[in-house]
C-alpha positions as CSV (number, residue, x, y, z in Angstrom):
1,X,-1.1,-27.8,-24.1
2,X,-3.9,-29.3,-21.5
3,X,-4.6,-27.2,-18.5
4,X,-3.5,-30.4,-16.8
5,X,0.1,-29.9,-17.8
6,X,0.2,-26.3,-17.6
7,X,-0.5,-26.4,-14.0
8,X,2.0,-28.7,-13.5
9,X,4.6,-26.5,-15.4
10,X,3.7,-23.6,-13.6
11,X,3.9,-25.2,-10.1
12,X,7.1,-26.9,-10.6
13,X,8.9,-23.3,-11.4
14,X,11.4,-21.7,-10.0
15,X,11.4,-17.7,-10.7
16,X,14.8,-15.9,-9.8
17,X,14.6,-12.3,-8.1
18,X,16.7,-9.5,-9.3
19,X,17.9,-6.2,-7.2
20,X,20.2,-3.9,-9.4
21,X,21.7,-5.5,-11.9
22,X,25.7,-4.8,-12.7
23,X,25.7,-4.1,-8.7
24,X,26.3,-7.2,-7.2
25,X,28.8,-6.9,-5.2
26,X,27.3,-3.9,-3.4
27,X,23.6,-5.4,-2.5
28,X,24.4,-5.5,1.0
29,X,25.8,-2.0,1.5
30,X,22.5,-1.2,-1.0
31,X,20.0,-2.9,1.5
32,X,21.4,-0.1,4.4
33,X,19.1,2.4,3.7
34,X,16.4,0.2,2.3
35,X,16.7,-1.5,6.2
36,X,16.3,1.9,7.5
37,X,13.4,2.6,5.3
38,X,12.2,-1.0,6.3
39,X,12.5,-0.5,10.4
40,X,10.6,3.6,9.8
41,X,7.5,1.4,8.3
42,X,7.4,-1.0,10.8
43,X,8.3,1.1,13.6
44,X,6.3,4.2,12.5
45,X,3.0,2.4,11.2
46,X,3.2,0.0,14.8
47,X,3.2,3.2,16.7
48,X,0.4,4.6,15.4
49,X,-1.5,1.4,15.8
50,X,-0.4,1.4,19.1
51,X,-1.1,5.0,20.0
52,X,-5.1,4.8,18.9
53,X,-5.5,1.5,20.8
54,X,-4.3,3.0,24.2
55,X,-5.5,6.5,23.4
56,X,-9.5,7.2,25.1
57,X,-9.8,10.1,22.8
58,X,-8.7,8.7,19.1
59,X,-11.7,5.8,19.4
60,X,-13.3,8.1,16.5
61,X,-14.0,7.3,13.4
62,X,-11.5,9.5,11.4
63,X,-8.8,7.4,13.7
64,X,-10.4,3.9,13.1
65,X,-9.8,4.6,9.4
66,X,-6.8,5.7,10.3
67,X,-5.5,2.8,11.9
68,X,-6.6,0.8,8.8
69,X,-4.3,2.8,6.9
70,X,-1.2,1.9,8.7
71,X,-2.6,-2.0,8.6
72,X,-2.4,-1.9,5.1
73,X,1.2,0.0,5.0
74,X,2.9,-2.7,7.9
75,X,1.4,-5.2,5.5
76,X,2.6,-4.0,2.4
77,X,6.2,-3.6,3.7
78,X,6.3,-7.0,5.5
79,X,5.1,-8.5,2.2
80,X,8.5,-7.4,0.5
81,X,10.7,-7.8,3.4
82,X,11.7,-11.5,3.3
83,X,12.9,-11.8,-0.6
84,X,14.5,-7.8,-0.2
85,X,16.4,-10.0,2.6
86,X,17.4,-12.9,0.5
87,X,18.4,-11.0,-2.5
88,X,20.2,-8.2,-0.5
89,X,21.8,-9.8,2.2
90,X,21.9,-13.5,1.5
91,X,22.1,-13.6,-2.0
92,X,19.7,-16.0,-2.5
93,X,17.3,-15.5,-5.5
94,X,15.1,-18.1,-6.1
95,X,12.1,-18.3,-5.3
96,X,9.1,-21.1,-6.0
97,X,6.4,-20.4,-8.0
98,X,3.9,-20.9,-5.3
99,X,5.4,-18.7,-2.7
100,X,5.8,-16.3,-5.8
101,X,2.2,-16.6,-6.3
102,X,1.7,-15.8,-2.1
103,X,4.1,-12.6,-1.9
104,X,2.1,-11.3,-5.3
105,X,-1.1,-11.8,-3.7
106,X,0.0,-9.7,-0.6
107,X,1.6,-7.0,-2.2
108,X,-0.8,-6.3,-4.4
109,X,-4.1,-7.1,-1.9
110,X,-2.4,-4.5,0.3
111,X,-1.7,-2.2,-2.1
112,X,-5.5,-2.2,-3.2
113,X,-7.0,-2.3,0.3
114,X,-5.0,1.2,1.0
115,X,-6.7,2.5,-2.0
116,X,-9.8,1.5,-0.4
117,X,-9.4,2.8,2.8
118,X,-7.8,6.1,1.0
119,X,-11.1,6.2,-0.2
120,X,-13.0,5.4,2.9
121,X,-11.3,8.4,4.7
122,X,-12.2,10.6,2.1
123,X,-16.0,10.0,2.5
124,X,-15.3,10.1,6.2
125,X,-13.7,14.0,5.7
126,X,-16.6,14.9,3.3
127,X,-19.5,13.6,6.0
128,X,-17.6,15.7,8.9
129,X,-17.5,18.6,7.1
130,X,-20.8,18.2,5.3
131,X,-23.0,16.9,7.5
132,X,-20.9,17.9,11.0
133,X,-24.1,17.4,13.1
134,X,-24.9,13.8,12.0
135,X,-21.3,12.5,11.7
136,X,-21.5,10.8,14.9
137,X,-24.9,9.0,13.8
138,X,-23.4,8.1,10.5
139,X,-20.3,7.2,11.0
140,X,-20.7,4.9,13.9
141,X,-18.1,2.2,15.5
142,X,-19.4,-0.3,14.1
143,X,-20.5,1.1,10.3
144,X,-16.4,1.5,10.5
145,X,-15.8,-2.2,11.4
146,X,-18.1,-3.0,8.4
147,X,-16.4,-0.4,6.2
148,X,-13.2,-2.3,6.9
149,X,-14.5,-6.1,6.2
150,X,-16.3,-4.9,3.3
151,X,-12.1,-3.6,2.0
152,X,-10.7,-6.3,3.0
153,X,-13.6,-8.7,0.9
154,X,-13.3,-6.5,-1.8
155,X,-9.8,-6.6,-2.3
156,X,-9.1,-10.1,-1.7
157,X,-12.0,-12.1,-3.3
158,X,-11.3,-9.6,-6.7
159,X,-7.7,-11.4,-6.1
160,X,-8.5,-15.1,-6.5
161,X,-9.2,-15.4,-10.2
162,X,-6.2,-13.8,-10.9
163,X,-4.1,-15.9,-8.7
164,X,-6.3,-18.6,-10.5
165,X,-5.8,-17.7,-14.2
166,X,-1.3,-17.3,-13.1
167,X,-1.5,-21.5,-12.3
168,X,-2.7,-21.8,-15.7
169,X,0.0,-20.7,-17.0
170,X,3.3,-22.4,-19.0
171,X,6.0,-20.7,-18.0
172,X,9.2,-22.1,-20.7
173,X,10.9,-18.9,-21.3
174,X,13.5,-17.2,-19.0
175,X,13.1,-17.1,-14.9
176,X,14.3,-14.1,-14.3
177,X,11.9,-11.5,-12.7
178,X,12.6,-7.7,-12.9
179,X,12.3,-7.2,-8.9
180,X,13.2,-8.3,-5.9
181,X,9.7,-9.5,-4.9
182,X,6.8,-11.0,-7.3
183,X,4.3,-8.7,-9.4
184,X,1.8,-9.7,-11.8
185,X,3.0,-7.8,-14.3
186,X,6.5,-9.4,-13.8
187,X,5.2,-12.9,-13.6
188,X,2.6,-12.4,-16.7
189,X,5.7,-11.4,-18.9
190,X,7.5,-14.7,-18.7
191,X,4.7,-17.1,-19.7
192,X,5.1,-18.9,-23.2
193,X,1.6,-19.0,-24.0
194,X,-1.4,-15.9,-24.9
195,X,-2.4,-14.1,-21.6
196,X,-4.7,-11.7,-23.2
197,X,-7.5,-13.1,-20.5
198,X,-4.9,-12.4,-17.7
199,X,-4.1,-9.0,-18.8
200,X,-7.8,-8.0,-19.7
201,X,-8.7,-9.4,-15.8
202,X,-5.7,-7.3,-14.3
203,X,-6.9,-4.4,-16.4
204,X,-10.2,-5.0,-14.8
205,X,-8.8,-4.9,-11.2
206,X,-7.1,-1.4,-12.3
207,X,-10.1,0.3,-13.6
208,X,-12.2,-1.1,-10.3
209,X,-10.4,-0.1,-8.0
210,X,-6.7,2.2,-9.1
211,X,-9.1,4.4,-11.2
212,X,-12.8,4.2,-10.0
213,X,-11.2,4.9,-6.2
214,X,-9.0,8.1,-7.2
215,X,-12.2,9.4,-9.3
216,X,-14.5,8.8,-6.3
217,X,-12.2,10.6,-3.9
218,X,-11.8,13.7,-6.1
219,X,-15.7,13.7,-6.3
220,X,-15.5,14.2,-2.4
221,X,-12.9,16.6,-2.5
222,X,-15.2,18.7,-4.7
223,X,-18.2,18.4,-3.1
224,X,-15.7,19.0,0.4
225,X,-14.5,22.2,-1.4
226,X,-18.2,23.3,-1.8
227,X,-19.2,22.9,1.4
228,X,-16.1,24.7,2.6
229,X,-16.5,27.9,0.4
230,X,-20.4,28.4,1.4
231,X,-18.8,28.7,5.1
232,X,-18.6,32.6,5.7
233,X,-15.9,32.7,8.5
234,X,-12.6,32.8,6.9
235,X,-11.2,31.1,10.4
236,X,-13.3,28.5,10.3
237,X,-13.4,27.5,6.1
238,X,-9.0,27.3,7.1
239,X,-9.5,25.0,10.1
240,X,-12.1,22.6,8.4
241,X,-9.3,22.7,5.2
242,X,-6.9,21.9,7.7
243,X,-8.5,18.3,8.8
244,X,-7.8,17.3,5.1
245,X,-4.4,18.5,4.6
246,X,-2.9,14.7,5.8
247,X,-5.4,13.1,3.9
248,X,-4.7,14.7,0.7
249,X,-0.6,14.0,1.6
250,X,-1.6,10.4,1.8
251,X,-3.6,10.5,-1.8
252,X,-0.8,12.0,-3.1
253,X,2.0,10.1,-2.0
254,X,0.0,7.0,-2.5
255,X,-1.3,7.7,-6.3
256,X,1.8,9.8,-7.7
257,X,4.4,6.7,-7.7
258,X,1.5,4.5,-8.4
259,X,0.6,6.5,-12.0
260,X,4.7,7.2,-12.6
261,X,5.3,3.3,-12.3
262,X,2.3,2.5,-14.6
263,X,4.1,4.8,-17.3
264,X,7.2,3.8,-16.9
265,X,6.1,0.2,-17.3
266,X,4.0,1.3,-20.2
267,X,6.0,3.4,-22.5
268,X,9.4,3.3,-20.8
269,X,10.4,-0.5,-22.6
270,X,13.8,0.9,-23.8
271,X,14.6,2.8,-19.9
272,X,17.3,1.2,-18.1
273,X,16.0,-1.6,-15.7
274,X,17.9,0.1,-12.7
275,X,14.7,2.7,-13.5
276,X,12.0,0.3,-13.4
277,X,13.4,-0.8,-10.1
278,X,13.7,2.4,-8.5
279,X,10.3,3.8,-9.3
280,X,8.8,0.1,-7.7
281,X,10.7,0.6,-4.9
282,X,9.5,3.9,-4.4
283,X,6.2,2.8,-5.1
284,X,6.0,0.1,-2.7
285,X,8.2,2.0,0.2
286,X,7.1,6.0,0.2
287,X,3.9,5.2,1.3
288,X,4.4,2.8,4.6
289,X,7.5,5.4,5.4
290,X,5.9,8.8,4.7
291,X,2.0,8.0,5.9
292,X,2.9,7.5,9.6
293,X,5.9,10.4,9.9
294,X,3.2,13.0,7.9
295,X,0.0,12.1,10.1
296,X,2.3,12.3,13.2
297,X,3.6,15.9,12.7
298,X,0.3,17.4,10.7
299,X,-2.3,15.7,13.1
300,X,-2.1,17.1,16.5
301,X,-4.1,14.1,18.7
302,X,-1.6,11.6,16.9
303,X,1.4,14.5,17.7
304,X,0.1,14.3,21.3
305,X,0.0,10.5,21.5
306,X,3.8,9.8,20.3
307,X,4.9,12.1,22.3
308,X,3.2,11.0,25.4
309,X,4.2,7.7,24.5
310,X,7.8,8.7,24.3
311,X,7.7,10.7,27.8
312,X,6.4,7.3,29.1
313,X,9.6,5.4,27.6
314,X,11.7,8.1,29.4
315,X,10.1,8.3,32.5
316,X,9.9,4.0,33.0
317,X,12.4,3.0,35.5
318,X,13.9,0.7,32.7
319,X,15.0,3.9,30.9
320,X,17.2,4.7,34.0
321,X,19.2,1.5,33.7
């Protein structure tokens, strides 16, 4: 079959969304809590954003990477919020290939970027605890700016050829995708034609960023750990553990679903699909809901912030109404 024809296959398509199969007739008492979970992302990761913008004494470094973190979370939960909406509410599950081919390159361009800046915070822990006296010179405003366009290049422009290689694709077998938003590994799946090249490219992507990332940032919690065991005051090796404890929260949240979805998908083919959709949800949600509600409670100049913010809301003469 000619490219030619292929891409004209492939653009013509229609793809149909799932949410839980055999529950129907209960999607829209199903989408509650997911809209709960939905407005806590939004509402959380906005609020952080919004406290370091207004906030004199969070223009830092640690904060800037920071306020990349929740960028990529509000992203990564907006990306999944219209078709959730459809499917849940509406009831409407189809979706064009193109705009399949969009919400795929979203979800999964955010999903890298906050394994990038996961990593970026990492180096930014091990530079203030290792090198406390030249963190200010290293770490500068702008070096942060850069640190942040160089994610976002990354991510995206190692995105293209596989958004590429998915238009070259025939896709003659069934329509129906496993989720209620577009993955590659869902769309891959449905094609009638070898997609060794797009697998060996995706498994590319993983091992450049899912794996090399993770690796990286346990090679700065080592050489962090190091540093903090040469110090002699007890006091002092607790507090410069303590600046790491929401970091390594985020890691963990972030990386856990990640590797149990990758294993389900891998050697769970006979686990019911109500399984594979659960563990994607939960990869794609706990993140964007947890990151902004752990970061608020365990770092005090955030603590500070929201609840300045809220005494503000209070005290407006709107409140009073």
């Amino acid at each position: 079959m000619s490219a030619g024809l292929s891409n004209n296959i492939s653009s013509t398509s229609v793809f149909l969304l799932t949410g839980f199969p055999g529950l129907e007739h209960l999607h829209s008492w199903i989408f509650v809590p997911f809209c709960s979970l939905y407005a806590v992302a939004i509402l959380g990761n906005y609020t952080i954003l919004f406290v370091i913008k207004t906030e004199q004494d969070l223009h830092q470094p640690m904060y800037y990477f920071l306020s990349m973190l929740a960028t990529t979370d509000l992203g990564l939960a907006l990306s999944t919020l219209p078709t959730m909406l459809c499917v849940f509410w509406f009831n409407s599950r189809e979706i064009t290939f193109d705009a399949c081919l969009v919400q795929m390159f979203f979800i999964h361009a955010f999903s890298f970027m906050e394994s990038s800046v996961l990593l970026a915070m990492a180096f930014d822990r091990f530079v203030a605890i290792c090198s406390p006296l030249r963190y200010a010179s290293i770490l500068t405003g702008e070096r942060c700016a850069k640190v942040g366009l160089v994610i976002v290049c990354r991510c995206t422009l190692l995105l293209f050829p596989l958004i590429g290689l998915l238009t070259l694709l025939p896709f003659c077998r069934s329509h129906v995708l496993s989720h209620s938003y577009c993955l590659h590994q869902d769309i891959i799946r449905l094609a009638c034609t070898d997609t060794t090249l797009n697998s060996m490219y995706g498994l590319t992507l993983v091992l450049l960023i899912v794996i090399l990332d993770p690796l990286l940032i346990i090679l700065s919690y080592v050489l962090i750990l190091k540093a903090v065991l040469s110090i002699a005051s007890k006091a002092e090796r607790a507090k410069a553990l303590n600046t790491c404890v929401s970091h390594i929260c985020a890691v963990l949240i972030f990386y856990i679903p990640m590797v149990g979805l990758s294993m389900i998908h891998r050697f769970g083919k006979d686990t019911a699909p109500v399984i594979h959709i659960l563990m994607a949800n939960i990869y794609l949600f706990v993140p964007p809901v947890l990151n902004p509600i752990i970061y608020s409670i365990k770092t005090k100049q955030i603590r500070k912030g929201v609840l300045r913010l809220l005494c503000q809301k209070r005290a407006s003469p709107g409140h009073h109404l």
